[in-house]
KEKOL-663411 format. One record per atom (N, C-alpha, C, O): residue in three letters; atom name; z, y, x. Coordinates in steps of 0.1 Angstrom, whole numbers. Atoms other than C-alpha are relative to their C-alpha. Layout:
N
R type atom    up north  east
R  ala   CA     Z     Y     X
...
END
This chain:
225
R type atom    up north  east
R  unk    N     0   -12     9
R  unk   CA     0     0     0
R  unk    C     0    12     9
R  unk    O    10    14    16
R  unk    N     0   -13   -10
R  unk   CA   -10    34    19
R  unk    C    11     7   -11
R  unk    O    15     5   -22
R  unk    N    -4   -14     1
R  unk   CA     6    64    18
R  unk    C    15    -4   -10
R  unk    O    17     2   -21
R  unk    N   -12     3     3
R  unk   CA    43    46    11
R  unk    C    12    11    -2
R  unk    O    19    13     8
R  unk    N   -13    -5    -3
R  unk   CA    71    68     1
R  unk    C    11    -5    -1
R  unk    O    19     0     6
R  unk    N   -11     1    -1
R  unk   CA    98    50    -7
R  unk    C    -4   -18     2
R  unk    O   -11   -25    -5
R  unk    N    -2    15    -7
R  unk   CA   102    14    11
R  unk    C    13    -6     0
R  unk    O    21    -1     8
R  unk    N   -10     7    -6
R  unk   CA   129   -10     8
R  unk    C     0   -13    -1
R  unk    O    -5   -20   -10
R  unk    N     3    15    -1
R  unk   CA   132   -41    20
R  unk    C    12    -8     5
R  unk    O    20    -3    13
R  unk    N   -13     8    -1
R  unk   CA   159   -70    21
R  unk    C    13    11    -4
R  unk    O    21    13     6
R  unk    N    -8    -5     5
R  unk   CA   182   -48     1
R  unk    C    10   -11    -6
R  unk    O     8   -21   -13
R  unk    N   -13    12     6
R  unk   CA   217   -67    -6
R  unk    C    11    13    -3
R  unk    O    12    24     2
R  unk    N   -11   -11     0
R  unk   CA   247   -52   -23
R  unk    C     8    -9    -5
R  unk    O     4   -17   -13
R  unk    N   -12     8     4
R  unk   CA   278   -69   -30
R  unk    C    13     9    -5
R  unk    O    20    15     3
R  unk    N   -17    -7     7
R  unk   CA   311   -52   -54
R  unk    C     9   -13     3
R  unk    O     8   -25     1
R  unk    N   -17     7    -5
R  unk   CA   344   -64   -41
R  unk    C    10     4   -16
R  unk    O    13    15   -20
R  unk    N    -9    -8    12
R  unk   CA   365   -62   -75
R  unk    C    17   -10     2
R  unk    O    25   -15    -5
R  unk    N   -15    10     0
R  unk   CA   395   -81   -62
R  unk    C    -2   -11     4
R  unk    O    -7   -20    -4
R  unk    N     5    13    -4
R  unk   CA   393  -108   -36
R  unk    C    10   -12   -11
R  unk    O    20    -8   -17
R  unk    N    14     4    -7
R  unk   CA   384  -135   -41
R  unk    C   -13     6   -11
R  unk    O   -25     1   -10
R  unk    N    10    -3    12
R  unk   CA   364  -119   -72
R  unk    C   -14    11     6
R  unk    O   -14    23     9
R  unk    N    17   -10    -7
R  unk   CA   325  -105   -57
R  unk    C    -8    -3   -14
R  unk    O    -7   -11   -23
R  unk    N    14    -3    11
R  unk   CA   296   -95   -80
R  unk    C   -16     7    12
R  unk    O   -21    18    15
R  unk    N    12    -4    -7
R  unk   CA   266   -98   -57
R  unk    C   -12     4   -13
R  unk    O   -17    -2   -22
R  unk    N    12    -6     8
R  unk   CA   240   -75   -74
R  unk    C   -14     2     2
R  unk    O   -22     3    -8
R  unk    N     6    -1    -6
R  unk   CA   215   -71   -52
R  unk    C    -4   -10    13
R  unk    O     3   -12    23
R  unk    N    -4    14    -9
R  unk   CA   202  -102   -31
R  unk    C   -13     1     6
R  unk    O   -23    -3    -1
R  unk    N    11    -2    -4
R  unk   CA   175   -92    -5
R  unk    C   -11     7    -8
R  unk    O   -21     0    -9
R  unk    N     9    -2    11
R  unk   CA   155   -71   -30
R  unk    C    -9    10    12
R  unk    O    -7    16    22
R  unk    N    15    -8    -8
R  unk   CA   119   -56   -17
R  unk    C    -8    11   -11
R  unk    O   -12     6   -22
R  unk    N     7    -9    11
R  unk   CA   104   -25   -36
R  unk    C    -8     8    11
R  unk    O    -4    10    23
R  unk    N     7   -14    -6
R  unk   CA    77     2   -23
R  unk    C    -6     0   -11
R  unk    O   -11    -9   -18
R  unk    N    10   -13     6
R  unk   CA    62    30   -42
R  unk    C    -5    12     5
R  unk    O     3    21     7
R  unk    N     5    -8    -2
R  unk   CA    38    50   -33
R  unk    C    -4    16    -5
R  unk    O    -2    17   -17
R  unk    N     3    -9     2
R  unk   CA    26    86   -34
R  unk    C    -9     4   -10
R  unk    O   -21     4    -7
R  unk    N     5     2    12
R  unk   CA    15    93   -70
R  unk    C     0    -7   -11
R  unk    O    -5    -5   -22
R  unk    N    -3    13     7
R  unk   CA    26    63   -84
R  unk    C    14     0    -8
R  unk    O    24     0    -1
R  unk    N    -6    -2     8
R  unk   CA    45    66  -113
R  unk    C     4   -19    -2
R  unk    O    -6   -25    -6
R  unk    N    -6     7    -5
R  unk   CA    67    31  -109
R  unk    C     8    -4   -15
R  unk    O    14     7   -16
R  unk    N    -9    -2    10
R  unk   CA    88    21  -145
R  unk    C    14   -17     7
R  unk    O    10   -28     7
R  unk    N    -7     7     0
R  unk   CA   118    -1  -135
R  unk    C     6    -3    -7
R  unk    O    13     7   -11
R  unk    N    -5     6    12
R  unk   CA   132   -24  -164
R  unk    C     9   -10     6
R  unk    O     6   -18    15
R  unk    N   -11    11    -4
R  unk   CA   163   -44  -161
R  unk    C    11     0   -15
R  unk    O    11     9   -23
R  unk    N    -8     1     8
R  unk   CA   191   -58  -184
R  unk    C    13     6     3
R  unk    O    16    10    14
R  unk    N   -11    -4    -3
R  unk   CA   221   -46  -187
R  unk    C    12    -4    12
R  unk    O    16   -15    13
R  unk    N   -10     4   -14
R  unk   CA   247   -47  -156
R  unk    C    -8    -8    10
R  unk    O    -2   -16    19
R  unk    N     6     6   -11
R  unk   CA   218   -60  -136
R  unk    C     3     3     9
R  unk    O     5    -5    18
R  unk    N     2   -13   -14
R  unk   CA   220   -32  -109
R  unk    C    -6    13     3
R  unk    O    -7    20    12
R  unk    N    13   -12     0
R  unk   CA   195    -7  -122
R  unk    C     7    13     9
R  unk    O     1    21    16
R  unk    N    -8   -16    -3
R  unk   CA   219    22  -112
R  unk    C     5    -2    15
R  unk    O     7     6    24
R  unk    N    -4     5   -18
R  unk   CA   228     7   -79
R  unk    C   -14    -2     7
R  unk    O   -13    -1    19
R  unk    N    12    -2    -7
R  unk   CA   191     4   -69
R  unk    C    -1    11     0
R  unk    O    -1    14    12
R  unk    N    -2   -14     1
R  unk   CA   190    37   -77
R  unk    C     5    10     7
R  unk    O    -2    20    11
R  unk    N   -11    -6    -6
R  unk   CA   219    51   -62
R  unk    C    -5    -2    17
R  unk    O    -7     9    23
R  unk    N     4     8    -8
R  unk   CA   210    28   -30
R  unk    C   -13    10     8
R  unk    O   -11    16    19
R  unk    N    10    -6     0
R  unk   CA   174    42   -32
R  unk    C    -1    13     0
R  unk    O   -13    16     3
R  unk    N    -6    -9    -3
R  unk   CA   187    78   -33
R  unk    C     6     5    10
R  unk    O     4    17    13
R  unk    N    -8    -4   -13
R  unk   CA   209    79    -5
R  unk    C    19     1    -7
R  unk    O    29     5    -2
R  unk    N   -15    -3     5
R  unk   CA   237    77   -29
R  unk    C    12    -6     3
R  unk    O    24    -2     5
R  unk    N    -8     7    -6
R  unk   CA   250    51   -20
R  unk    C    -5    -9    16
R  unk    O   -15    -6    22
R  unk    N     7    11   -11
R  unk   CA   247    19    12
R  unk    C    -2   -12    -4
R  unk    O     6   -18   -11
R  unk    N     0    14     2
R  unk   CA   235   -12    10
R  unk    C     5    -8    11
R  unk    O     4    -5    22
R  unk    N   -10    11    -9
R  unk   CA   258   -43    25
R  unk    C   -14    -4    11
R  unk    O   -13    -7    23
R  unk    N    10    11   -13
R  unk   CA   222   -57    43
R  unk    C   -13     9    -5
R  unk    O   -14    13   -17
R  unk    N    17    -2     1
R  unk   CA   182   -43    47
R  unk    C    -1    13    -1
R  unk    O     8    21     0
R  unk    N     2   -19   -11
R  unk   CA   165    -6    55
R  unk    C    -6     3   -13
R  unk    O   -12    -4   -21
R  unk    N     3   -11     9
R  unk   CA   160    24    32
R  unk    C   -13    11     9
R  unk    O   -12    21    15
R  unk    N     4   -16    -3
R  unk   CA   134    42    41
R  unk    C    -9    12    -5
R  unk    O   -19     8   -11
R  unk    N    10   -13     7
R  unk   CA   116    80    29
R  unk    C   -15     2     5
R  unk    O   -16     2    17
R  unk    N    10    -8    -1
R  unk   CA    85    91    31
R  unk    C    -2    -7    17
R  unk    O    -2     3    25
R  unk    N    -1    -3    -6
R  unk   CA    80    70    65
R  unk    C    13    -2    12
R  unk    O    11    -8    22
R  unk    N    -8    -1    -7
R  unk   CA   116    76    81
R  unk    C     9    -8    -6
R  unk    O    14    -5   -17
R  unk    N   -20     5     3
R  unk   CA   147    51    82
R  unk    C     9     7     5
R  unk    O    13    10    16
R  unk    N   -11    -2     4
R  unk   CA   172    60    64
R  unk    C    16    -4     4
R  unk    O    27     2     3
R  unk    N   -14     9    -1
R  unk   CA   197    33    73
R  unk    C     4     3    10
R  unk    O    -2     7    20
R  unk    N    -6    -1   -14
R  unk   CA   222    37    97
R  unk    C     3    17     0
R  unk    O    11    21     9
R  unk    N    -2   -16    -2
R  unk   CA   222    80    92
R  unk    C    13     1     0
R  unk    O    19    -7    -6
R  unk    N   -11    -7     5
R  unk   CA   253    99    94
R  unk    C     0     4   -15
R  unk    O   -10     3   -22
R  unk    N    -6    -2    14
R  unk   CA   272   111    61
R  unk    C   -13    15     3
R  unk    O   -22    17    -5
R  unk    N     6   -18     1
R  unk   CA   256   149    70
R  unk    C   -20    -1     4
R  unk    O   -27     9     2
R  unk    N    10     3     3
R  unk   CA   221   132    77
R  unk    C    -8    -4    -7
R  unk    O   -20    -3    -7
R  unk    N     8     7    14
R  unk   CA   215   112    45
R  unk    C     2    17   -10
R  unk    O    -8    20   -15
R  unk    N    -6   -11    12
R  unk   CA   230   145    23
R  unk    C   -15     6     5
R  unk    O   -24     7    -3
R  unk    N    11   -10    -2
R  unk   CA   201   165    41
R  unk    C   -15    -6    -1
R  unk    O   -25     2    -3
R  unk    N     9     7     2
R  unk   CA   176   140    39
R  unk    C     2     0   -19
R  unk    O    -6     7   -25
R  unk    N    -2    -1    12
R  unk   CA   188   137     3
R  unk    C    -5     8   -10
R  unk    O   -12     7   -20
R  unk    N     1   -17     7
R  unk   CA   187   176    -7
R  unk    C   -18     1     0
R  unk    O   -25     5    -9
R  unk    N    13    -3    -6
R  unk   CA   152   175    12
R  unk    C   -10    -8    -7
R  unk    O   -20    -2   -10
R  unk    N    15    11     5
R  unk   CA   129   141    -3
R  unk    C     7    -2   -12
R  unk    O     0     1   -21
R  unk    N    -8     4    16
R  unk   CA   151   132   -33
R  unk    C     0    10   -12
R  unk    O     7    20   -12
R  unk    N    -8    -4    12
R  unk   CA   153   143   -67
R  unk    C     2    -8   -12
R  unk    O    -6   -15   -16
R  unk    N    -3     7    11
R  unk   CA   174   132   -97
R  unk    C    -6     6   -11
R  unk    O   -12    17   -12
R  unk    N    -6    -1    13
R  unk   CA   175   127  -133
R  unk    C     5    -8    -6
R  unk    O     1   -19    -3
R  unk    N    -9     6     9
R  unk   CA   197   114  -158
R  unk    C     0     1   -15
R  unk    O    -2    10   -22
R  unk    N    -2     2    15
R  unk   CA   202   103  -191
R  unk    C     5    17    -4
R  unk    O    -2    24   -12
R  unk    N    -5   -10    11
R  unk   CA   224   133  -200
R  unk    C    -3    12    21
R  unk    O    -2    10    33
R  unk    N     3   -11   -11
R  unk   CA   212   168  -179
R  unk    C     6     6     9
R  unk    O     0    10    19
R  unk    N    -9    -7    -8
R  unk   CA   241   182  -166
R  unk    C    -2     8     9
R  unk    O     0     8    21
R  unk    N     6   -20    -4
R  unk   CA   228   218  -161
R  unk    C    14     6    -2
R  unk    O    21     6   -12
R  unk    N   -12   -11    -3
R  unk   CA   258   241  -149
R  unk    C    -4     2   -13
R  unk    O   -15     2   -18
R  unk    N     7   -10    12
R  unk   CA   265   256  -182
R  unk    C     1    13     0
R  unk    O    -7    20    -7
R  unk    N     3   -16    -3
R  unk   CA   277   293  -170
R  unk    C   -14     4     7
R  unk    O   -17    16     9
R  unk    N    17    -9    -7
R  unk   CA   240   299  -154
R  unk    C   -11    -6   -12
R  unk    O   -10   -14   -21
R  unk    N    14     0    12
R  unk   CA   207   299  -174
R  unk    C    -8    -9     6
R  unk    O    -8   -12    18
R  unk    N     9    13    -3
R  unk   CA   183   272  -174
R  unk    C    -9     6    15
R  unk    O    -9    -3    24
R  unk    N     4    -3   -10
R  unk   CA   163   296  -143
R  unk    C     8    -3    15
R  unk    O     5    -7    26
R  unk    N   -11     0   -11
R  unk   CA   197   299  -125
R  unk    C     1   -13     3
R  unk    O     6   -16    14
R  unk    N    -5    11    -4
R  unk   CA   198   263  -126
R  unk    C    -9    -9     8
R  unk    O    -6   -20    13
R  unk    N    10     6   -12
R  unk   CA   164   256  -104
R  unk    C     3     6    10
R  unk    O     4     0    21
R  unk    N    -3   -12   -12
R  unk   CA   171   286   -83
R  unk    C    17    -7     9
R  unk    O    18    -7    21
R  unk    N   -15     6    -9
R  unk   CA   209   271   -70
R  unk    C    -5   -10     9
R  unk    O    -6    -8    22
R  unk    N     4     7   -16
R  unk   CA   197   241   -54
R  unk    C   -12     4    13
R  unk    O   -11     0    25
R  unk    N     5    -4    -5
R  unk   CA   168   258   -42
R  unk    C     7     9    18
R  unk    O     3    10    29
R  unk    N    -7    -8    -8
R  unk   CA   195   281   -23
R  unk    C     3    -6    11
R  unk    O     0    -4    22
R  unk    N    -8     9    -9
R  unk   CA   215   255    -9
R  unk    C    -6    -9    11
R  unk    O    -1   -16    20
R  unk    N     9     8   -11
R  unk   CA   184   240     8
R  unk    C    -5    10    12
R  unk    O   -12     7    21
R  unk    N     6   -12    -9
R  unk   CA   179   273    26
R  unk    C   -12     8    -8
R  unk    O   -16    17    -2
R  unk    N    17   -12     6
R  unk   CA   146   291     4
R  unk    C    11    13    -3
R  unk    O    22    15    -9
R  unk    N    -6   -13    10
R  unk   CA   153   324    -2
R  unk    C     2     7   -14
R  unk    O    -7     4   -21
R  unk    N     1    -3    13
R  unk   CA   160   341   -33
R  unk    C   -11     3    -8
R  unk    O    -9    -1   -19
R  unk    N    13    -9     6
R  unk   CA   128   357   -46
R  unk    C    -7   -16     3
R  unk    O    -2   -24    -6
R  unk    N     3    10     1
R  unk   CA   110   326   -36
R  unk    C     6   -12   -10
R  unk    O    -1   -17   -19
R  unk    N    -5    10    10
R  unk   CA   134   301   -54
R  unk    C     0     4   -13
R  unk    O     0    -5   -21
R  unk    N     0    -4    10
R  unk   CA   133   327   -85
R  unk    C   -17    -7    -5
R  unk    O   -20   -14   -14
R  unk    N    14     1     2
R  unk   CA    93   325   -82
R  unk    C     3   -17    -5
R  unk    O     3   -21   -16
R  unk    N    -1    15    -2
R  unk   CA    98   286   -77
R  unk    C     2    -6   -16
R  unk    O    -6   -12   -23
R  unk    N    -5     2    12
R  unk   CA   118   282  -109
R  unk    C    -6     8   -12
R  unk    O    -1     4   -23
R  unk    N     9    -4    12
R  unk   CA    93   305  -134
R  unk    C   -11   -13     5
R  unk    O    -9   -24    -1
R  unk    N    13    14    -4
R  unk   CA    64   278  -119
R  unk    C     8   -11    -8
R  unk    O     2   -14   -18
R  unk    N     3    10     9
R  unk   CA    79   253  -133
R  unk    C     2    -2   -13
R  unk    O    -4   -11   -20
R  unk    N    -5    -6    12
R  unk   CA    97   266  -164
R  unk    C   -16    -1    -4
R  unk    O   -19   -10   -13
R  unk    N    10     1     7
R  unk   CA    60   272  -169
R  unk    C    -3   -16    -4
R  unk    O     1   -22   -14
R  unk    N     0    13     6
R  unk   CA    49   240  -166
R  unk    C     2    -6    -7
R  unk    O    -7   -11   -14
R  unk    N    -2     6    11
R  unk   CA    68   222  -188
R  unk    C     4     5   -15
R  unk    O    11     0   -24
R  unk    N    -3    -4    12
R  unk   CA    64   248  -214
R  unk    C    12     8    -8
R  unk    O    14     8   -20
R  unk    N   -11    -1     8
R  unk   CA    94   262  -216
R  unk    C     7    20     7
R  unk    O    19    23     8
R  unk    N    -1   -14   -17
R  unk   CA    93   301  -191
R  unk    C     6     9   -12
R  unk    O    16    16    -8
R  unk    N   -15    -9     7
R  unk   CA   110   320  -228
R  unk    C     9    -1    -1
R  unk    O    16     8    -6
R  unk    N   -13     3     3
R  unk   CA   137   303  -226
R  unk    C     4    -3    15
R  unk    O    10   -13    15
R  unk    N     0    -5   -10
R  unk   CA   141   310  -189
R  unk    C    20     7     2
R  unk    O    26     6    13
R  unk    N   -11   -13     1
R  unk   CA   175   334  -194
R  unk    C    11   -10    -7
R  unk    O    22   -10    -2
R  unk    N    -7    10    11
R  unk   CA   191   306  -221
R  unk    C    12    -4    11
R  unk    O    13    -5    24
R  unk    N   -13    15    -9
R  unk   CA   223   287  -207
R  unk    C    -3   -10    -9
R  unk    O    -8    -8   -19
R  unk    N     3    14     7
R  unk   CA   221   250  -217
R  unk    C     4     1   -15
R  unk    O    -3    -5   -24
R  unk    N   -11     6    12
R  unk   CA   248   252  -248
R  unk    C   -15     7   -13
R  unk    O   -18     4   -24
R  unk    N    12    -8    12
R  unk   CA   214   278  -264
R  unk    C   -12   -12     2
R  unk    O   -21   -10    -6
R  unk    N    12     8    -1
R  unk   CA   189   251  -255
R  unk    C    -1   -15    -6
R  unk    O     8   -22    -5
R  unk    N     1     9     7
R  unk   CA   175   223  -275
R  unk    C     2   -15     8
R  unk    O     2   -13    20
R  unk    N    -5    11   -12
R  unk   CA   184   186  -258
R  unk    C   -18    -1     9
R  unk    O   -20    -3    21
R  unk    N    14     3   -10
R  unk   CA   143   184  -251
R  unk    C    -3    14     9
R  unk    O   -15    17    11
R  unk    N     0   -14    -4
R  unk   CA   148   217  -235
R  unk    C    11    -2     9
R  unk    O     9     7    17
R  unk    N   -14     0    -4
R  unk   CA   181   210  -218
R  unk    C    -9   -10    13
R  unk    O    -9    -7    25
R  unk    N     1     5    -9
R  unk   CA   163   180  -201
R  unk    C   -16     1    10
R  unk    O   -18    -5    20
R  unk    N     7    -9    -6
R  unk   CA   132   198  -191
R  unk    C     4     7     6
R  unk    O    -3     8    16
R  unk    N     0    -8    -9
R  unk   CA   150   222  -175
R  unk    C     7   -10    13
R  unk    O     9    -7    25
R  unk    N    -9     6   -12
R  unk   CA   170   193  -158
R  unk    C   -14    -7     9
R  unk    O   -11    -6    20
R  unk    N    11     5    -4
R  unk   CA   133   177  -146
R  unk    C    -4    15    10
R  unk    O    -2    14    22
R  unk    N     1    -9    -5
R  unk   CA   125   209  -135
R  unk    C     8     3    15
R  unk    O     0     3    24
R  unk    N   -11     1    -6
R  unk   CA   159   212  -113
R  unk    C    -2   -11    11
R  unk    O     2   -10    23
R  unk    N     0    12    -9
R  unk   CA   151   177   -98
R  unk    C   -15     4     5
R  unk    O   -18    -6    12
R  unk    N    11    -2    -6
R  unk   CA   116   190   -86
R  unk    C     1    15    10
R  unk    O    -8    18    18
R  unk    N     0   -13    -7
R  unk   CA   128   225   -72
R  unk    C    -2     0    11
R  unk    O   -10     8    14
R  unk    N     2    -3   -16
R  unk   CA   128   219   -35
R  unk    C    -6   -10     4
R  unk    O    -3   -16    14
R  unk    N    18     9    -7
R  unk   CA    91   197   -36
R  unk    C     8   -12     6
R  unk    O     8   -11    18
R  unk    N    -7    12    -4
R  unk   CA   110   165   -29
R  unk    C   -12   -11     0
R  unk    O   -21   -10    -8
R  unk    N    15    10     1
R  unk   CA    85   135   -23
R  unk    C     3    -9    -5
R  unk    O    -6   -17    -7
R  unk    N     4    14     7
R  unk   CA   100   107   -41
R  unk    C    13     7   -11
R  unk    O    23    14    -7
R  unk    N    -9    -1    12
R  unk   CA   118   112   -76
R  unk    C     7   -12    -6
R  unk    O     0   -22    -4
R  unk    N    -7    13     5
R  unk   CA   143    86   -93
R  unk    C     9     7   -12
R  unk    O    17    17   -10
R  unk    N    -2    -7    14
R  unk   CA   150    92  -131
R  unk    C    10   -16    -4
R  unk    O     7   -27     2
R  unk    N    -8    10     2
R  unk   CA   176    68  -146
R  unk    C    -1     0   -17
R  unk    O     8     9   -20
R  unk    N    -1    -2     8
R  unk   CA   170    64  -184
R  unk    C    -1    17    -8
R  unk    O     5    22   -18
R  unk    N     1   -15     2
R  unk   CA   157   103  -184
R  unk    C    -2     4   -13
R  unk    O    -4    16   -15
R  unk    N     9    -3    12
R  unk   CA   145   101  -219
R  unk    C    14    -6   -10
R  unk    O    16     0   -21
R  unk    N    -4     8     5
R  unk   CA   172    77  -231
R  unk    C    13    10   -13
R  unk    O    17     4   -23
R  unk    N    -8   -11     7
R  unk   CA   197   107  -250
R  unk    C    -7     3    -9
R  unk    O    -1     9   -18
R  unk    N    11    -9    10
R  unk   CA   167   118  -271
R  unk    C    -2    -9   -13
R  unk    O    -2   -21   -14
R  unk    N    10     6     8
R  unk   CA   152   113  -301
R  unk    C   -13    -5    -3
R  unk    O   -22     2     1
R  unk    N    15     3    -7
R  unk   CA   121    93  -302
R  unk    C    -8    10     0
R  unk    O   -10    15    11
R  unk    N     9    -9    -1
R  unk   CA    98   120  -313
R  unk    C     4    10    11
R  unk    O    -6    14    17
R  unk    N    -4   -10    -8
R  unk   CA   117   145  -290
R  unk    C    -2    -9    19
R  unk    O    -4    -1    28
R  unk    N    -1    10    -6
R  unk   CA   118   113  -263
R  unk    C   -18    -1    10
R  unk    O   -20    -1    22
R  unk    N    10     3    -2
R  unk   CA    80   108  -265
R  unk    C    -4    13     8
R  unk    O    -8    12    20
R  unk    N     7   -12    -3
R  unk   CA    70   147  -260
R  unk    C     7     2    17
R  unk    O     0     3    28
R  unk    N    -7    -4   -11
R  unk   CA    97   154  -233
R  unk    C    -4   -10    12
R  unk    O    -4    -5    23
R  unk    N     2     8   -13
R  unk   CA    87   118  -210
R  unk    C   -17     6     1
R  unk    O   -21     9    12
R  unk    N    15    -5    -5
R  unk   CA    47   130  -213
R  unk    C     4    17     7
R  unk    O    -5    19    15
R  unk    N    -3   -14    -7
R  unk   CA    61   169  -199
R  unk    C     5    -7    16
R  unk    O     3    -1    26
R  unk    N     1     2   -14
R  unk   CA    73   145  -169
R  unk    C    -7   -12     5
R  unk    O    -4   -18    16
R  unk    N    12    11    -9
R  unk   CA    44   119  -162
R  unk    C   -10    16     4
R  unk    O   -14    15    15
R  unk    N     6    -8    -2
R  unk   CA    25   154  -161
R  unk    C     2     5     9
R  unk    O    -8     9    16
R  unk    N    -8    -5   -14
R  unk   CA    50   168  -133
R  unk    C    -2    -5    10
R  unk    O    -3     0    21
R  unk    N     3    11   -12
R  unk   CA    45   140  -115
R  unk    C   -11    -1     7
R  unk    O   -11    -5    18
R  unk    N     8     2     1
R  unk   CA    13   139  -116
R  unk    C   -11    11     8
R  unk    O   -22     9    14
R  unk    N     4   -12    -6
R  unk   CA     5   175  -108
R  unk    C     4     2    15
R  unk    O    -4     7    23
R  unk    N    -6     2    -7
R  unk   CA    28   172   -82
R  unk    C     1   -10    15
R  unk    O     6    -8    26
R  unk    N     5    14    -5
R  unk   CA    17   139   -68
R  unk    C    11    -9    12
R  unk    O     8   -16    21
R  unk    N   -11    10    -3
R  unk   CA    54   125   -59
R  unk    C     1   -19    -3
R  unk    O    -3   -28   -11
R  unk    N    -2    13     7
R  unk   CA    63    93   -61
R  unk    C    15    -1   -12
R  unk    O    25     6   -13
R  unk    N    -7     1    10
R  unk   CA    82    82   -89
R  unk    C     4   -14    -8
R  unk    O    -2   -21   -15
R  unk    N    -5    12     7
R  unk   CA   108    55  -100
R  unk    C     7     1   -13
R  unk    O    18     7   -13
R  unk    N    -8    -1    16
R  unk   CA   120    55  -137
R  unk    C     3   -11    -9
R  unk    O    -4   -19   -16
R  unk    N   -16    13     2
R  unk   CA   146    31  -147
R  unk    C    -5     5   -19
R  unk    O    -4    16   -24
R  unk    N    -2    -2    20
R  unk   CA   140    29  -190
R  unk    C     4   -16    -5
R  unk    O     3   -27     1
R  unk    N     0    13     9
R  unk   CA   149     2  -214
R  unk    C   -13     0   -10
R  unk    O   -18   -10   -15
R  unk    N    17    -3    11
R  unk   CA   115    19  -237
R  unk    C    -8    -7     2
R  unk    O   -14     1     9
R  unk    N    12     8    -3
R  unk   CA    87    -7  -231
R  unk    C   -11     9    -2
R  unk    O   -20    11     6
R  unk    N    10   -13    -1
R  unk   CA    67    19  -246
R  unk    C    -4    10     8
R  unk    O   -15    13    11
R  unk    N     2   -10   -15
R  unk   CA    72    45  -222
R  unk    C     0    -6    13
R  unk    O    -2     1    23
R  unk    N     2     5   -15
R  unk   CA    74    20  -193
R  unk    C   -16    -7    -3
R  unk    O   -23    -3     7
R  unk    N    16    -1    -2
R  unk   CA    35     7  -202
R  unk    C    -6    11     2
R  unk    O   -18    10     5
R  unk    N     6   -14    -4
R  unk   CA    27    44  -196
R  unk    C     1     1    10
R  unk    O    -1    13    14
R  unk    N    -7    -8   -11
R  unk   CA    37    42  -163
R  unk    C   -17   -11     8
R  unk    O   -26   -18     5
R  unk    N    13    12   -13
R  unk   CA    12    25  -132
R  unk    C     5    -8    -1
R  unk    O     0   -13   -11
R  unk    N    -3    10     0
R  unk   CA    33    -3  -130
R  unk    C    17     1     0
R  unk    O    27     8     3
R  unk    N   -17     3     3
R  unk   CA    62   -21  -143
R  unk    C     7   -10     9
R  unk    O     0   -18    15
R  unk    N     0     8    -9
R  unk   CA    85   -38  -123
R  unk    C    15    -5    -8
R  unk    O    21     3   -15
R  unk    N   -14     6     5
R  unk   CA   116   -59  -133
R  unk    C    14    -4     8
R  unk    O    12   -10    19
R  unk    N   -10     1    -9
R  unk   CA   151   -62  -118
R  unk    C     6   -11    -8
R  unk    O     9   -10   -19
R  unk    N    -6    10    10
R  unk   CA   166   -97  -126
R  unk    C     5    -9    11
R  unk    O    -2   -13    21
R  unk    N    -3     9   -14
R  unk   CA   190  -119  -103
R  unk    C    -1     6    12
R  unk    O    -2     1    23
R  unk    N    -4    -8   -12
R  unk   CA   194   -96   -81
R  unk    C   -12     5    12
R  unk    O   -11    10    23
R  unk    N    15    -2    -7
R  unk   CA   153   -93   -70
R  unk    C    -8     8   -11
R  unk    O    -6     9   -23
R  unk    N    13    -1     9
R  unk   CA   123   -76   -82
R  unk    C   -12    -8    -6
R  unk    O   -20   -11     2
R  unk    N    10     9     7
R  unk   CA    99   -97  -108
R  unk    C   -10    11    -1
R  unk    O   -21     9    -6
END
């Protein structure tokens, strides 16, 4: 597969919940997606979706096998080298948006923007671009609690694209919505994506919105099917 951004291979993870009690979740698992490639990962409940995730993030470590971005391993970084690698190729989303609610849906692309170093005027610019994009640049000024939930998680999609990150990882991003509200808001982010031309993993239980994607992939037993 050219132009790999996110590669992992022999991924193991094991929870300790009280020796002798382990919950191996993760058993050698192999994933790449590439640049452009919109990726739907489907799994059952308490498989590990969120720990591949997390894993695949930099959120967390895996017990065995290499993470790497765009290119560069991951594994083995310091705490202050994954966080910057993190801020820098990664962006989230989540089920529920968790947009500061004292700042305005703008304020809330423009923050991480800061924290990555861009300057102000640029990160402002940055954050009307995509407001545009997903249709939403009047309500720009709003705080979340005035914003509709397909509006709330637009601006959070938004937020996870501010500082051009090359691989995205969404975790049931649609899954708080209502379907009609569900359907409109996941086509506003295959389009981001797309324009964009990140890679992209998206964790759903929707079958419908995971056949929209390039390919489906399954987490079961602790591997990908």
């Amino acid at each position: 597969m050219s132009d790999v951004v996110l590669d992992l291979h022999g991924i193991e993870k094991t929870y300790n919940l009280g020796l002798p009690s382990q919950v191996e979740v993760l058993r050698g698992l192999d994933l790449r997606v590439a640049a452009g490639e919109v990726v739907a990962l489907v799994a059952p409940s308490g498989a590990g979706k969120s720990t591949l995730l997390h894993i695949a993030g930099l959120l967390d470590a895996a017990d065995a096998g290499t993470v790497s971005i765009a290119g560069r391993q991951m594994s083995g970084l310091s705490d202050r080298a994954r966080t910057e690698a993190r801020r820098r190729d990664v962006g989230f989303v989540y089920q529920f948006h968790h947009l500061l609610p004292e700042f305005s849906a703008a304020e809330n692309i423009v923050l991480p923007q800061l924290a990555n170093g861009v300057g102000r005027k640029a990160a402002e610019d940055r954050a009307a671009e995509l407001l545009d994009m997903v249709g939403i640049a009047p309500r720009a000024g709003h705080r979340p609690a005035a914003l509709s939930g397909g509006e709330q998680q637009r601006v959070a999609f938004c937020r996870a694209l501010a500082n051009r990150p090359k691989l995205l990882l969404a975790d049931e991003p649609t899954g708080n919505l209502d379907p009609e509200t569900s359907d409109r808001v996941f086509a506003t982010l295959l389009s981001l994506v797309r324009e964009t031309g990140l890679a992209a993993l998206i964790a759903t239980h929707n079958l419908d919105l995971a056949r929209r994607m390039d390919r489906i992939v399954r987490l079961e037993a602790g591997g990908i099917i």
